[in-house]
C-alpha positions as MATLAB code, in Angstrom:
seq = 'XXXXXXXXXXXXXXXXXXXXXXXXXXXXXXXXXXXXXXXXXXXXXXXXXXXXXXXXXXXXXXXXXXXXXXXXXXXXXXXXXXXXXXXXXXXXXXXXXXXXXXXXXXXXXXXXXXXXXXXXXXXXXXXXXXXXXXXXXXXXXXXXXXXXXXXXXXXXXXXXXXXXXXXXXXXXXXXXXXXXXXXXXXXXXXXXXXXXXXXXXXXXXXXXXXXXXXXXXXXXXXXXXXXXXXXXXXXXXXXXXXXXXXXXXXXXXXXXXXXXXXXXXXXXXXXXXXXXXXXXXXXXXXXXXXXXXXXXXXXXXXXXXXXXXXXXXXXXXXXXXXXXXXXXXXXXXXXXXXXXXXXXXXXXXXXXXXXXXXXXXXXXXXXXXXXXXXXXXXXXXXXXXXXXXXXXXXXXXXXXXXXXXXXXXXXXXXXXXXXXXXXXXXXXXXXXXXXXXXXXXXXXXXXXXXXXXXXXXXXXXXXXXXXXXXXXXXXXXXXXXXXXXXXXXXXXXXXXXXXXXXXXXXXXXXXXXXXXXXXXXXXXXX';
ca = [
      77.753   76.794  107.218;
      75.905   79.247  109.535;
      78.834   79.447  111.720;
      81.149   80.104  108.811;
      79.206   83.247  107.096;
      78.402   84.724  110.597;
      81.902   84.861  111.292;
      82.561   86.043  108.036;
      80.168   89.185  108.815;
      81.435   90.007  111.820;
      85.149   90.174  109.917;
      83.595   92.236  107.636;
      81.892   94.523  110.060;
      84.444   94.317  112.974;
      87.705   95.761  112.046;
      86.014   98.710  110.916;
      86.430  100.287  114.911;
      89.898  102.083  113.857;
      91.580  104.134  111.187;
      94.895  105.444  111.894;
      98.187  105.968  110.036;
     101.349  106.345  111.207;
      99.814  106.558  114.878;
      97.088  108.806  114.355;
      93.436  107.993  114.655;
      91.514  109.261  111.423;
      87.611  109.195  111.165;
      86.614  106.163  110.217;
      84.236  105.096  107.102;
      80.940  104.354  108.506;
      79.028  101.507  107.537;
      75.357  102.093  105.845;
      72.807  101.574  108.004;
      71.535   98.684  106.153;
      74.728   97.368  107.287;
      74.886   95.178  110.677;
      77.331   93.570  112.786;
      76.086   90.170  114.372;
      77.819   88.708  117.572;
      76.379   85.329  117.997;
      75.736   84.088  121.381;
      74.928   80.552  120.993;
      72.979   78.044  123.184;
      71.089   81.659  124.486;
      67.044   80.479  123.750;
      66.012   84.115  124.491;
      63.101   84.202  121.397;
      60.476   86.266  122.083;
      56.756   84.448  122.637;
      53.322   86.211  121.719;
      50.954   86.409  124.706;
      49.341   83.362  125.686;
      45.554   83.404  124.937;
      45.989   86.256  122.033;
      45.817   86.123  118.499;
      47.705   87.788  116.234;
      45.710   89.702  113.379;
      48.405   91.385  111.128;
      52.472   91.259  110.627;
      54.886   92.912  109.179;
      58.876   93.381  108.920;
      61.331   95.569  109.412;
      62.567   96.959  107.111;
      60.921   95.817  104.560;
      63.228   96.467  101.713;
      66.928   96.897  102.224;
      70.645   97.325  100.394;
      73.166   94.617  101.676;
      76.856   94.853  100.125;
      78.037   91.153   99.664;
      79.449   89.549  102.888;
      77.654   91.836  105.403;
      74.338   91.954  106.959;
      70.780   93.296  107.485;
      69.021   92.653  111.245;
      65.206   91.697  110.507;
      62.376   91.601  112.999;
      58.901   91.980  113.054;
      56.166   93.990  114.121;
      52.876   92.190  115.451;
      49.539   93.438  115.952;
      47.402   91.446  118.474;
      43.717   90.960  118.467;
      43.283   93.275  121.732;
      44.846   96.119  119.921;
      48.454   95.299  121.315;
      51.529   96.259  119.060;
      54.398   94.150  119.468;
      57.478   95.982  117.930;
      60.940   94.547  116.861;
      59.522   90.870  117.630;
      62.129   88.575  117.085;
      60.344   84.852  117.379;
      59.675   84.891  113.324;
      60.406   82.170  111.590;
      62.815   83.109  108.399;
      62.714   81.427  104.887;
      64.361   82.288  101.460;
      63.173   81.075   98.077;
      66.320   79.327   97.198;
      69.333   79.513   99.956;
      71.535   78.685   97.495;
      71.593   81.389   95.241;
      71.084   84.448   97.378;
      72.292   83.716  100.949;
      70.256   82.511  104.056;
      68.463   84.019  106.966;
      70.488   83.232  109.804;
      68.045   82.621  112.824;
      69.196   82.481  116.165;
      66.609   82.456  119.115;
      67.943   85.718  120.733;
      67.362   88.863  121.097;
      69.140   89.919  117.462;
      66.397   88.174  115.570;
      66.928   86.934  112.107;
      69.777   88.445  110.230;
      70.129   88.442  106.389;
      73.839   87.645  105.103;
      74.475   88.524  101.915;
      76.598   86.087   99.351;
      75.504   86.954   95.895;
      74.403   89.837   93.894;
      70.839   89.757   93.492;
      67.601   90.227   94.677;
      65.861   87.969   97.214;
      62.543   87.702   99.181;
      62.372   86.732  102.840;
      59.249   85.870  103.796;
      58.806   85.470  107.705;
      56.096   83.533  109.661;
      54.646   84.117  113.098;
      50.985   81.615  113.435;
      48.933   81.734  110.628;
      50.623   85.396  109.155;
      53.243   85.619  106.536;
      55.243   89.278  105.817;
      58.270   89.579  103.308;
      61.135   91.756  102.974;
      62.900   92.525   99.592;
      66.637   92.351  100.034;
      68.893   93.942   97.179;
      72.498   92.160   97.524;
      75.138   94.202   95.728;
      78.940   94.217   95.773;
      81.176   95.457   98.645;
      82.584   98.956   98.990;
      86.326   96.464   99.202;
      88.312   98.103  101.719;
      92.130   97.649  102.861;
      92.355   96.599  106.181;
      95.057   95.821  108.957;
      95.237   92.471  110.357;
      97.929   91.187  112.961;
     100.947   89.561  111.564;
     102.637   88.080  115.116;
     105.862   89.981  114.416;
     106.813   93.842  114.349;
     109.435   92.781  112.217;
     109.480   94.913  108.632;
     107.866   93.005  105.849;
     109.572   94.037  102.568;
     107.883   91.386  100.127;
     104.532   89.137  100.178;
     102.854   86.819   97.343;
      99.422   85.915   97.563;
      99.019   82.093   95.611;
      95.296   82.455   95.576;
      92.496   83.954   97.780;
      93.252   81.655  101.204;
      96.756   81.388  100.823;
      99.855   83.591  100.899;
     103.447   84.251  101.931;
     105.225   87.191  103.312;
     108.717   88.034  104.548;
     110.803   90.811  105.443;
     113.808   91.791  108.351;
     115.806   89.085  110.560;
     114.464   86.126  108.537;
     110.807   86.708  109.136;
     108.311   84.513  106.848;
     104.883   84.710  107.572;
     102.244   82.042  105.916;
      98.429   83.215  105.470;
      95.895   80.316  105.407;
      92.511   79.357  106.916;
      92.429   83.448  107.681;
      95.299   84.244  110.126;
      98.521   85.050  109.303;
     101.851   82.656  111.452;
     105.423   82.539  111.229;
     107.496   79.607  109.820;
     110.808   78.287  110.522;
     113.290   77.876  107.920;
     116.383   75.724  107.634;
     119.422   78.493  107.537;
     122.470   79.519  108.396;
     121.708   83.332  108.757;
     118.602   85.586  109.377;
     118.908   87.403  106.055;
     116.884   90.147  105.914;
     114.229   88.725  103.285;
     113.353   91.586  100.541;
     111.948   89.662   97.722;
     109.275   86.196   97.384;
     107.891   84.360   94.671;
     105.948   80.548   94.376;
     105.571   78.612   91.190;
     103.070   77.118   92.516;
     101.481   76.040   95.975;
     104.311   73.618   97.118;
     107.070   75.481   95.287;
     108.238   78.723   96.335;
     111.740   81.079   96.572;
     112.139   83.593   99.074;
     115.557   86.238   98.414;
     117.249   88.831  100.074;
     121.001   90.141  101.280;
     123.125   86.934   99.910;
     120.818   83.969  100.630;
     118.821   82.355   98.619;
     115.537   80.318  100.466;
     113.690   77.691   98.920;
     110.207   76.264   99.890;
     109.366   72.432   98.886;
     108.565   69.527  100.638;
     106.449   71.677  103.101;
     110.188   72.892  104.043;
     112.261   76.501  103.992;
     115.625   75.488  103.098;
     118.510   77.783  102.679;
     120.783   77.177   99.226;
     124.074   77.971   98.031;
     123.995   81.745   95.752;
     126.138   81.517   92.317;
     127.048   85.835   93.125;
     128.165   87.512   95.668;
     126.082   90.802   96.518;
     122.767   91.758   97.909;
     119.955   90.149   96.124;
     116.777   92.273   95.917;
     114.052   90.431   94.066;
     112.994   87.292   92.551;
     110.075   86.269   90.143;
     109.418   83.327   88.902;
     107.632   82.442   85.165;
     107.115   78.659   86.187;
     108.511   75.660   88.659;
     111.619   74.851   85.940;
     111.923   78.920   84.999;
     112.585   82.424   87.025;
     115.097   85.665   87.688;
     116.941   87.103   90.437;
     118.116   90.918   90.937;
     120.368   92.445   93.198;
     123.325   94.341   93.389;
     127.456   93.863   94.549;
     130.036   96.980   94.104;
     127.284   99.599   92.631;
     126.322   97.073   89.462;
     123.420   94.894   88.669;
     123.113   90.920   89.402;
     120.900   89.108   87.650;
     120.606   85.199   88.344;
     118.295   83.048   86.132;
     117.164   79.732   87.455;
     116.997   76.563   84.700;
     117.673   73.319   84.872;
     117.114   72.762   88.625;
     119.856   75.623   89.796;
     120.691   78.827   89.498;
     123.394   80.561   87.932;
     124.937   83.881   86.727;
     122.725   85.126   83.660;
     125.701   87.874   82.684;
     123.327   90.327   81.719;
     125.836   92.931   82.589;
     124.310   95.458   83.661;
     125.689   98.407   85.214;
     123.035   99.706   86.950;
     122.208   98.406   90.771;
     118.956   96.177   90.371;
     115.522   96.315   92.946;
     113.192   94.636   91.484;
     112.041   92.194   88.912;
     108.634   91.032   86.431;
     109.269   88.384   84.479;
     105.855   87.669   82.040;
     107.843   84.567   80.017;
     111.367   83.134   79.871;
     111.658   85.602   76.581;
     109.901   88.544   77.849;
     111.549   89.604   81.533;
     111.686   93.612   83.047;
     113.801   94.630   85.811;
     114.495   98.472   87.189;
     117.230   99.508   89.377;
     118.882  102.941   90.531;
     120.463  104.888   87.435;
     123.445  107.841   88.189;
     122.619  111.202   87.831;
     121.844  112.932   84.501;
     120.805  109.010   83.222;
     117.566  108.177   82.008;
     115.559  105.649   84.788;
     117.164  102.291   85.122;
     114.583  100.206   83.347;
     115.835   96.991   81.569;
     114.024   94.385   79.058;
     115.197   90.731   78.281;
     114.293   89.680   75.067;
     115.372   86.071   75.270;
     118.547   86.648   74.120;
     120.083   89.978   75.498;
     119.263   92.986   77.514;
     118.557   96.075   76.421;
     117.968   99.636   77.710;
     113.979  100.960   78.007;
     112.943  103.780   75.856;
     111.158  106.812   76.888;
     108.971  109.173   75.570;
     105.678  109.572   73.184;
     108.473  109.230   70.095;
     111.585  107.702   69.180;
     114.858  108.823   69.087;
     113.057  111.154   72.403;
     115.221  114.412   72.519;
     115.493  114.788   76.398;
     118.486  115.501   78.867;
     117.926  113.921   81.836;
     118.519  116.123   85.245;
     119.092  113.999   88.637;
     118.839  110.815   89.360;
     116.618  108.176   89.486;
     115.379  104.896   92.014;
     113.240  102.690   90.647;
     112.197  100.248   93.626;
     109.373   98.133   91.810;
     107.659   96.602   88.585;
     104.997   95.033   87.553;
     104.020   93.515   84.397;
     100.753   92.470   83.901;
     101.264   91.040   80.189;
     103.552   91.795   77.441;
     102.078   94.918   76.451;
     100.820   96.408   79.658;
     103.459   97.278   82.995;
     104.088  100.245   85.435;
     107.511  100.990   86.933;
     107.543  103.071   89.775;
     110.106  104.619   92.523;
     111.562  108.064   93.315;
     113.650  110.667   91.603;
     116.337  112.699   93.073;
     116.207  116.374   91.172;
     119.016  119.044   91.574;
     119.206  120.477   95.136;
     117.152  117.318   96.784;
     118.755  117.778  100.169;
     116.622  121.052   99.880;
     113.324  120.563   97.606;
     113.567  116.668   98.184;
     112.944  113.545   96.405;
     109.896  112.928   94.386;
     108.055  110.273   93.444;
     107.979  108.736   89.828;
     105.588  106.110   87.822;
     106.501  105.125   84.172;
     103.993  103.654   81.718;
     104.412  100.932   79.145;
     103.346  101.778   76.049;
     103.254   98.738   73.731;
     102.107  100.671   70.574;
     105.317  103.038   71.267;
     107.267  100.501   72.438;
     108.494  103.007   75.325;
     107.777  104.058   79.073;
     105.446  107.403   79.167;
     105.706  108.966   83.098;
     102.198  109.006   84.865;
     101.605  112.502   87.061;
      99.900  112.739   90.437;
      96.034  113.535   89.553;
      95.655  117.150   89.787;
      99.094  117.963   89.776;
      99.231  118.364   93.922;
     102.677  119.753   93.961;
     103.101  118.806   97.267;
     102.623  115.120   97.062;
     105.760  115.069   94.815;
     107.390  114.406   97.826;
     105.755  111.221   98.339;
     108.427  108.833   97.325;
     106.927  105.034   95.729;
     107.955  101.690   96.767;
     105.880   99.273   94.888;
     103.074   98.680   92.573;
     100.551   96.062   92.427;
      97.482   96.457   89.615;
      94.922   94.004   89.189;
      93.789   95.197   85.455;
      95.109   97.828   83.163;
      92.848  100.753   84.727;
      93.038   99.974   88.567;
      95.619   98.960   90.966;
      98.125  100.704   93.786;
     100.514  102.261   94.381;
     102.922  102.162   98.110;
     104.830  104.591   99.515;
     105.558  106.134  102.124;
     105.130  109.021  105.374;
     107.853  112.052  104.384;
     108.291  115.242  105.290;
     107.474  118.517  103.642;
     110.909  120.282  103.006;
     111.379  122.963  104.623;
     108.512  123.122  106.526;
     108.654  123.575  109.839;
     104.931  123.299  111.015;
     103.869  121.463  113.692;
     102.648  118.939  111.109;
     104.873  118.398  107.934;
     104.352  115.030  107.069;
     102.767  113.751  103.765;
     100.726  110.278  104.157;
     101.500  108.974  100.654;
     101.028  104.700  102.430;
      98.304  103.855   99.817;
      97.803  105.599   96.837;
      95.292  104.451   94.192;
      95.935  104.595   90.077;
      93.620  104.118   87.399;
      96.858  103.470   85.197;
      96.702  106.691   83.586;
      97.239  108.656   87.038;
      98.011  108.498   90.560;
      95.682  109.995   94.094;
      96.241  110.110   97.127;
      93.866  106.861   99.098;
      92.551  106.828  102.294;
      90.189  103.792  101.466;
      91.860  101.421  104.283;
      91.478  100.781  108.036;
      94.219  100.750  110.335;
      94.973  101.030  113.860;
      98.480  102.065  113.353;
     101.322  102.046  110.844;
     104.470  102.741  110.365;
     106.361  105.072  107.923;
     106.534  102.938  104.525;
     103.982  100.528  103.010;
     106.971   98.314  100.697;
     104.837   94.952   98.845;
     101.970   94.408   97.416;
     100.592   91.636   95.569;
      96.661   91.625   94.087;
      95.339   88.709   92.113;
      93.540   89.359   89.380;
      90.052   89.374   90.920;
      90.902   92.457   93.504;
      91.772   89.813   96.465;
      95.015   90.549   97.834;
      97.504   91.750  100.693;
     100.684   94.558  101.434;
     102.563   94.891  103.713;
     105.334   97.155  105.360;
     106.724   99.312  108.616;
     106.375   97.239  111.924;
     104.893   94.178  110.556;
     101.962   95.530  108.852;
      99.478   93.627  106.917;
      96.504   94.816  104.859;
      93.918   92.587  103.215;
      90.630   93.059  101.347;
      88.419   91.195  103.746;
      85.722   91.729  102.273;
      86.610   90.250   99.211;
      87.510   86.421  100.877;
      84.147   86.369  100.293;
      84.096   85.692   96.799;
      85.130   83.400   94.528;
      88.308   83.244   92.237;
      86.912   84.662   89.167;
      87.266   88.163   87.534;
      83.940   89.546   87.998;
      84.073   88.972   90.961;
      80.702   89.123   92.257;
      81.111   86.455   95.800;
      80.066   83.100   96.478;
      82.831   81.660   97.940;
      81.487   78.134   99.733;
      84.977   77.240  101.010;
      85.606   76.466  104.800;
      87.188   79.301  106.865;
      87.862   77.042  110.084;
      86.099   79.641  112.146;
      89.397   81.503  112.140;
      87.497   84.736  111.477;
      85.920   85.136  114.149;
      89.001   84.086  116.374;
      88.080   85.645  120.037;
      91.893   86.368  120.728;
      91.656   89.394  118.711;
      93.289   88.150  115.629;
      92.068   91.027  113.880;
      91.788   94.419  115.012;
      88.327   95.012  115.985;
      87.866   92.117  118.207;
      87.225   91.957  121.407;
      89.499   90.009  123.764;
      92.923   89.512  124.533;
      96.361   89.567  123.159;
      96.908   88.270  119.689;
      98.619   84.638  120.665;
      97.397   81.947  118.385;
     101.292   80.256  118.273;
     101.845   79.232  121.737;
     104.184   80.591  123.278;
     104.588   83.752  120.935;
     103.593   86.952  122.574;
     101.433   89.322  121.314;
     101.545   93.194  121.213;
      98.009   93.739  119.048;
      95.673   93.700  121.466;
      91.480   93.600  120.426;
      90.582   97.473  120.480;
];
């Protein structure tokens, strides 16, 4: 157990030694002070000893109250007074003890020179009383949520990752160019073979459930079962985009072949040709029920957004606007690159728009609304109306609740600006589901020019990824437990994977990121 949260605190705590994007080091967000990293050094017996033939008269800790955000820590130690007037500060041979380790997290003791540090696993407040002789002190700890932060961790591949799913908080998928399909669990991410006859690039991944999973992208369909990726035979021809799946027996397929939409729908055990005929070239798809599926796609110019709905029987054409029939003539064009439905009655759609003279002013980015009471899409502005961030184009969206979630994009230029810096960092943006900002709430040692899939479960835990095999996780948030409050107390075992001394996440000391054998690195500790 000890071993398991003290590597969870220095995860926490560690990777927060770079923030960069796109190659560029930004400042990065410093920790409170009540906030501690804690390197272990086991088997050291360096404890401190009071003076032989003195007696200690008084004791107390430092600090004696502090602030610790859930899955970090707070260094105690004491201060002695002897009975010949001596003052021992920052004395570290105290003996640590909590109430109830259960409920609020336990003084981890180690007999070095760090003393006893305080890990925090629930919210709460918690006495630690410490004991040196015959003299007790106690420190009042406050343990309240995380400040959750996006950060990069090393994927073994600079391969682009278009698409990832996350099944629950220790386990996920990802996959992207030549065939690459990553697998998260017990805290590192590793690639995984798959039976094939082609390295498609992979742009779209979905599981049913733990043992049952579909990767898609260019013509091949890839399924996962048996603990096996196996390649299957596609019904279309075409490029196929996306795939989501409503259970094991039920789920869609989108793509494109010859500038029109393909949309494949998978019953009884195979998949076939849905013939939803739709003219419009498809990206991506959300399917809430076998009666209740969305897909978007790229729409010609002077045509409203490409934004479909499946009603069980047939599909239709979305609706836009605060009122129906919505008197509005379209200008440009539209490219809606991803959905995401949360229920039947809440759902964002972004991607970018094209306007007149885009080779000049350029493309812009776009986010459409669901509005079940209207039964139509409603666009969603940039907060504050930054007209320069219109040029930020959007790639996916991933919301864990109807007022917060993200929104990827990418690293553009300015148009026609020829400064010595033009480019726009629209990577991460955040949305409360009634706008969209500009976020620069992750840590990264380096990325690449487009952040492309996201996937958050409902309790705020998940991953994206894009350019150069990027991967970003809320570590902060493994953590906790799989419920929507989300307030920590996760108990589960972590294989003392995060605190892997190869440098499997930035921060770490050490060397190359290898843990395959064989596989060479190329993310070095920092």
């Amino acid at each position: 157990m000890q071993r398991r949260l003290i590597a969870a605190v220095v995860l926490a705590a560690g990777v927060l030694s770079g923030c960069g994007r796109n190659g560029s080091i930004a400042p990065a967000i410093p920790l409170p002070q009540t906030q501690q990293a804690y390197s272990p050094s086991y088997g050291n017996d360096t404890a401190q000893a009071l003076p032989e033939g003195r007696t200690p008269k008084k004791l107390t800790i430092s600090p004696a109250t502090a602030i610790v955000p859930i899955g970090t820590s707070v260094q105690l130690t004491g201060t002695v007074f002897m009975d010949n007037g001596q003052t021992i500060n920052n004395f570290t041979g105290l003996t640590f003890t909590l109430p109830n380790t259960n409920d609020q997290g336990p003084v981890i003791q180690k007999r070095d020179s760090q003393g006893g540090v305080f890990v925090g696993q629930r919210e709460g407040t918690v006495t630690v009383t410490g004991t040196v002789g015959d003299l007790t002190a106690t420190a009042t700890i406050q343990v309240v949520k995380a400040n959750n932060m996006w950060t990069q961790i090393a994927a073994g591949t600079t391969n682009d990752l278009k698409a990832v799913k996350m099944i629950n908080d220790m386990e996920g998928w990802a996959v992207g160019n030549a065939g690459t399909i990553l697998r998260f669990q017990n805290g590192n991410w590793f690639p995984v073979r798959a039976q094939r006859s082609s390295n498609a690039n992979l742009t779209g991944i979905d599981f049913a459930d733990v043992n049952d999973g579909w990767a898609v992208g260019d013509s091949s369909i890839l399924h996962f079962t048996n603990g096996v990726w196996q390649e299957i035979g596609t019904p279309s021809a075409g490029a196929l985009k996306a795939i989501d799946m409503t259970n094991i027996n039920d789920g869609w397929i989108v793509g494109e072949n010859g500038g029109k939409g393909v949309v494949l729908r998978f019953q009884g055990g195979q998949w076939a040709d849905a013939g939803a005929g739709i003219k419009d070239p498809l990206n991506a798809v959300s399917a809430i029920a076998p009666n209740d599926v969305w897909a978007v796609g790229e729409s010609g110019f002077g045509r409203a957004p490409a934004i479909y709905h499946f009603d069980g029987t047939s599909w239709s054409k979305a609706k836009f606007g605060e009122k129906w029939p919505n008197i509005k003539l379209w200008s440009g064009s539209y490219k809606m690159k991803g959905i995401k439905m949360l229920n039947g009655s809440q759902g964002w759609a972004v991607g970018s728009y094209a306007p007149i003279g885009a080779t000049l002013r350029g493309e812009q980015g776009v986010m459409f609304k669901y509005d079940a009471n209207l039964g139509t899409w409603l666009e969603v502005k940039m907060a504050n109306d930054d007209p320069k961030m219109k040029n930020v184009t959007y790639n996916s969206v991933g919301m864990m609740g109807g007022n917060k979630g993200w929104v990827l994009g990418n690293v553009t230029q300015k148009p026609l600006d020829l400064s010595p810096t033009p480019q726009l960092f629209g990577n991460l943006m955040e949305s409360d589901g009634q706008s969209v900002t500009i976020s620069s709430n992750y840590q990264a040692k380096s990325v690449g020019s487009g952040f492309y899939g996201i996937d958050v479960l409902y309790n705020g835990n998940g991953a994206i990824v894009g350019d150069q095999g990027l991967i970003l996780m809320h570590l902060y948030d493994v953590n906790r437990p799989t419920q929507s409050n989300n307030t920590g107390g996760y108990t589960g075992s972590y294989n003392s994977n995060y605190n892997n001394a190869g440098g499997g996440y930035y921060g770490n000391t050490g060397g190359g990121y290898n843990p395959y054998g064989g596989t060479t690195g190329g993310y070095g500790g920092s």
